[in-house]
C-alpha positions as CSV (number, residue, x, y, z in Angstrom):
1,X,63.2,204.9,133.3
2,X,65.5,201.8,134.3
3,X,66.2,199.6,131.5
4,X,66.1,196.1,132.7
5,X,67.9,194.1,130.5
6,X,67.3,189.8,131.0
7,X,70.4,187.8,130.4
8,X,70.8,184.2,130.0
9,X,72.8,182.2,132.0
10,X,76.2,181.4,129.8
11,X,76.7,178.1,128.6
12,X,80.2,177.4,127.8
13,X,80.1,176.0,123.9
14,X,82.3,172.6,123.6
15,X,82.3,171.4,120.1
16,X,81.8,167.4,120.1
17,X,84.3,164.7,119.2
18,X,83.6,162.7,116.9
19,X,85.2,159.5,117.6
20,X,88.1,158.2,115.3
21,X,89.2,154.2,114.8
22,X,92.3,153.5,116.5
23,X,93.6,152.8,112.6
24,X,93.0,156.4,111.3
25,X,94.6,158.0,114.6
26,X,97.8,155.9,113.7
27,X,98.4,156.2,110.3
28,X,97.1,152.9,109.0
29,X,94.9,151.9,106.6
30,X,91.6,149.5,107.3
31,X,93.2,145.9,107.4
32,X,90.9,143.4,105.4
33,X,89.2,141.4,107.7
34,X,91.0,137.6,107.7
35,X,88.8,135.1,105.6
36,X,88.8,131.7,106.7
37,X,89.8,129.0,104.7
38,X,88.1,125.8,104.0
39,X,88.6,123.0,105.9
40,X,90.5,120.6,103.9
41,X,88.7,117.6,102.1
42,X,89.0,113.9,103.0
43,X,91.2,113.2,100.2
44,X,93.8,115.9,101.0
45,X,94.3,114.5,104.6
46,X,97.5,114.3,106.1
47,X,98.8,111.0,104.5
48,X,99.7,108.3,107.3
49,X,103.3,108.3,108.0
50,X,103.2,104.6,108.6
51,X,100.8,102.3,106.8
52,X,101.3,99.5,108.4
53,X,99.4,100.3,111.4
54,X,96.6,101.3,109.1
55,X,93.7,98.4,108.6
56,X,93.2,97.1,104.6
57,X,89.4,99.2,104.8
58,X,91.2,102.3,105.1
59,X,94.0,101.7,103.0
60,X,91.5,101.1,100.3
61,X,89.7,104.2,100.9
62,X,92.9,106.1,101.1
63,X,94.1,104.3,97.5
64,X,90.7,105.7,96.5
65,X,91.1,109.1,97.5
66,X,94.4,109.4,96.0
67,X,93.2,108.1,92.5
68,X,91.0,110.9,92.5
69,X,93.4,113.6,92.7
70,X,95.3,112.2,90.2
71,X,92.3,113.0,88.0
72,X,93.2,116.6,88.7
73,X,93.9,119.2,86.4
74,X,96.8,119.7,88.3
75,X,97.3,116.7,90.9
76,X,100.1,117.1,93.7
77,X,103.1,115.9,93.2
78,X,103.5,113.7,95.6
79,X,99.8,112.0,94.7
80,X,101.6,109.5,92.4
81,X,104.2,108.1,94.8
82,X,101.3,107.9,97.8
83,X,98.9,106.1,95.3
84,X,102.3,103.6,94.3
85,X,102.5,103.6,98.0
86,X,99.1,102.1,98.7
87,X,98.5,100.2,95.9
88,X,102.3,98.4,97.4
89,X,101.0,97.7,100.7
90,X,98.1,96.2,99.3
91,X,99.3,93.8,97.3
92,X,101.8,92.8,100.4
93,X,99.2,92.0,102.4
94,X,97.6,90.0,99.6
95,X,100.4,87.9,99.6
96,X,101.0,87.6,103.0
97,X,97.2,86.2,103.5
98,X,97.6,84.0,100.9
99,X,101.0,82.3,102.1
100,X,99.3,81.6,105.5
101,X,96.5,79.6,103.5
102,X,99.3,78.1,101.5
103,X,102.6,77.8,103.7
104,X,104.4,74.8,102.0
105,X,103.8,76.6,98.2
106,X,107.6,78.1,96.8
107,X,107.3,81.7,95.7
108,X,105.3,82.1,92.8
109,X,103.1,84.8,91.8
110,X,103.3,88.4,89.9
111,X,104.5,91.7,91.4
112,X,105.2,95.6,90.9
113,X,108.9,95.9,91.7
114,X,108.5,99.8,91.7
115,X,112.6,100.2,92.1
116,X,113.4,98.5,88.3
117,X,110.3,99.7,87.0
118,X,109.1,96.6,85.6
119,X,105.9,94.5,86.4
120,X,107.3,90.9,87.3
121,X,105.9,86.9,87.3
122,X,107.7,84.2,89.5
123,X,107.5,80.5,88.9
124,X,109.0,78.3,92.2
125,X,110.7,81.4,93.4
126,X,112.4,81.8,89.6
127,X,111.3,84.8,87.7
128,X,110.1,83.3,84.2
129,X,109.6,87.4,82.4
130,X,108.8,90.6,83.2
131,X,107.5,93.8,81.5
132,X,109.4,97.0,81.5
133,X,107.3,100.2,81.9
134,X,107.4,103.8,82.6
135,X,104.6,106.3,84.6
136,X,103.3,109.2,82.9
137,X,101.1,110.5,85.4
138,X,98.0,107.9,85.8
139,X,99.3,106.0,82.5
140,X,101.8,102.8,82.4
141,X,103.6,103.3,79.2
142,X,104.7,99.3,78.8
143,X,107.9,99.5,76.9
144,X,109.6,95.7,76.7
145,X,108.4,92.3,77.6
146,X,111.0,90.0,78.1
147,X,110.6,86.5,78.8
148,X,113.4,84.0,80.3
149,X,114.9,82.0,77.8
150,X,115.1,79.1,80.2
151,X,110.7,79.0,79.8
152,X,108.3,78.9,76.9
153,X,107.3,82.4,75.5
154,X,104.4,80.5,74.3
155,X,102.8,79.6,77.9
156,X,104.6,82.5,80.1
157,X,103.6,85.5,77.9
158,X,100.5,85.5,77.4
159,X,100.3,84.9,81.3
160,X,102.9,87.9,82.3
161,X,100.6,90.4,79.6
162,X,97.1,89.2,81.4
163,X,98.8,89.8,85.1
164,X,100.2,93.3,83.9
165,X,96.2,94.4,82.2
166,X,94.6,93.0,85.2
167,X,96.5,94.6,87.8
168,X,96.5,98.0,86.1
169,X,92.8,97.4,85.8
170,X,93.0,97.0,89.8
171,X,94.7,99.9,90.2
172,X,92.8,102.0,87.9
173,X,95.5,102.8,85.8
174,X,95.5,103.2,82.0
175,X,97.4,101.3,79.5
176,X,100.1,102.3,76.7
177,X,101.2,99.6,74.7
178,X,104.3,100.3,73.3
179,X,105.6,97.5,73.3
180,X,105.1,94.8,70.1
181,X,104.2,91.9,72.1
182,X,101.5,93.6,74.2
183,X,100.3,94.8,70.7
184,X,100.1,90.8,70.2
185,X,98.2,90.1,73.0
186,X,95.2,92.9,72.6
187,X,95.0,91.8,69.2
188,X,94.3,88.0,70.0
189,X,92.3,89.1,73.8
190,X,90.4,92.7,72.7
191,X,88.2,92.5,75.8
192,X,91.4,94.2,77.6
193,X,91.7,97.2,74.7
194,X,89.5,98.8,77.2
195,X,92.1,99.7,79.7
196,X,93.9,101.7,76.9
197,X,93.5,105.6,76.6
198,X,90.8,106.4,74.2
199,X,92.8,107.8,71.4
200,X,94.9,104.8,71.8
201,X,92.3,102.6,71.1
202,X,90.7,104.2,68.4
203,X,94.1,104.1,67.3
204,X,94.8,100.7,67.7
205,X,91.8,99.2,66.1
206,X,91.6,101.5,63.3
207,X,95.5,99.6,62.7
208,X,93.7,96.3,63.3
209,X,91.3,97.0,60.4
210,X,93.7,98.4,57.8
211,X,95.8,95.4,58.1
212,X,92.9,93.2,57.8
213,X,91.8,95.0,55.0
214,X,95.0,94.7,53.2
């Protein structure tokens, strides 16, 4: 008897490929995938190259912006010299409003002169005394008042002290008294004591009451 044997039709075996990332086939490893980064906040704009084309609104909020990275932990370097910056162009356009409302008046006022480091009050275009100081970060370490000879210390002291607190108060700056004649002044006028650091206050009064007491 014929053995009839059935067969099935042969089906060529390919193994399948399993696909590998173009990384792996080179050589590399998996890159990390890029995280964005934050989009930078108002305050750390790019600072205006030219501030006089910038109105007094802005430059206000800019000044205000600045101030608060100088309340950093680590505030930029150049947040001090922006904020000086701002707080000068200010003041210029202060004075320039108030010469057009007063043309015929000589020069008389208080400044910042920034270059000598010493806050400054004018009398007819004369400068009667000035107030030598140094910045230590936000802080205005005042270090000598001088008054001119020429002028009473009585009258233009106590004026040239009150210009120097209230403009640091403007500027949001704090106070170091250093110097004895600012000493003077926030014993006589203690409503400005608040512009000093707080350890410096405490400081100061608790002098204040020891010499009292004695």
């Amino acid at each position: 008897m014929e053995l009839i044997m059935e067969t099935t039709p042969f089906v060529e075996y390919r193994p399948q490929s399993v696909p590998v990332p173009e990384s792996e086939q080179l050589g590399w490893s998996v890159a990390p995938k890029a995280v964005p980064h934050p989009a930078p906040r108002a305050e750390e704009a790019d600072f205006p190259e030219d501030l006089a084309v910038v109105s007094t609104r802005q430059l206000r909020v800019l000044c205000n912006q600045t101030y608060r990275q100088l309340d950093r932990d680590f505030p930029p370097m150049e947040a001090i010299h922006q904020y000086e910056q701002l707080v000068e162009e200010i003041e210029r356009r202060e004075v320039q409003a108030e010469a057009r409302t007063e043309p015929v008046r000589t020069r008389s006022g208080f400044r910042d002169n920034a270059l000598f480091s010493r806050f400054e009050l004018f009398s007819d275009g004369t400068m009667v005394g000035h107030v030598k100081y140094e910045m230590k970060g936000s802080h205005a370490v005042l270090v000598q008042a001088v008054v001119d000879p020429r002028f009473d210390a009585v009258d233009v002291e106590p004026a040239l002290i009150r210009q120097v607190f209230l403009n640091a108060h403007r500027r949001r700056l704090a106070v170091v008294p250093y110097c004895p004649r600012v000493r003077e002044f926030l014993a006589e006028f203690p409503q400005y004591r608040s512009l000093l650091p707080a350890d410096q206050r405490r400081r100061f009064e608790t002098t204040l009451r020891s010499a009292r007491d004695d």
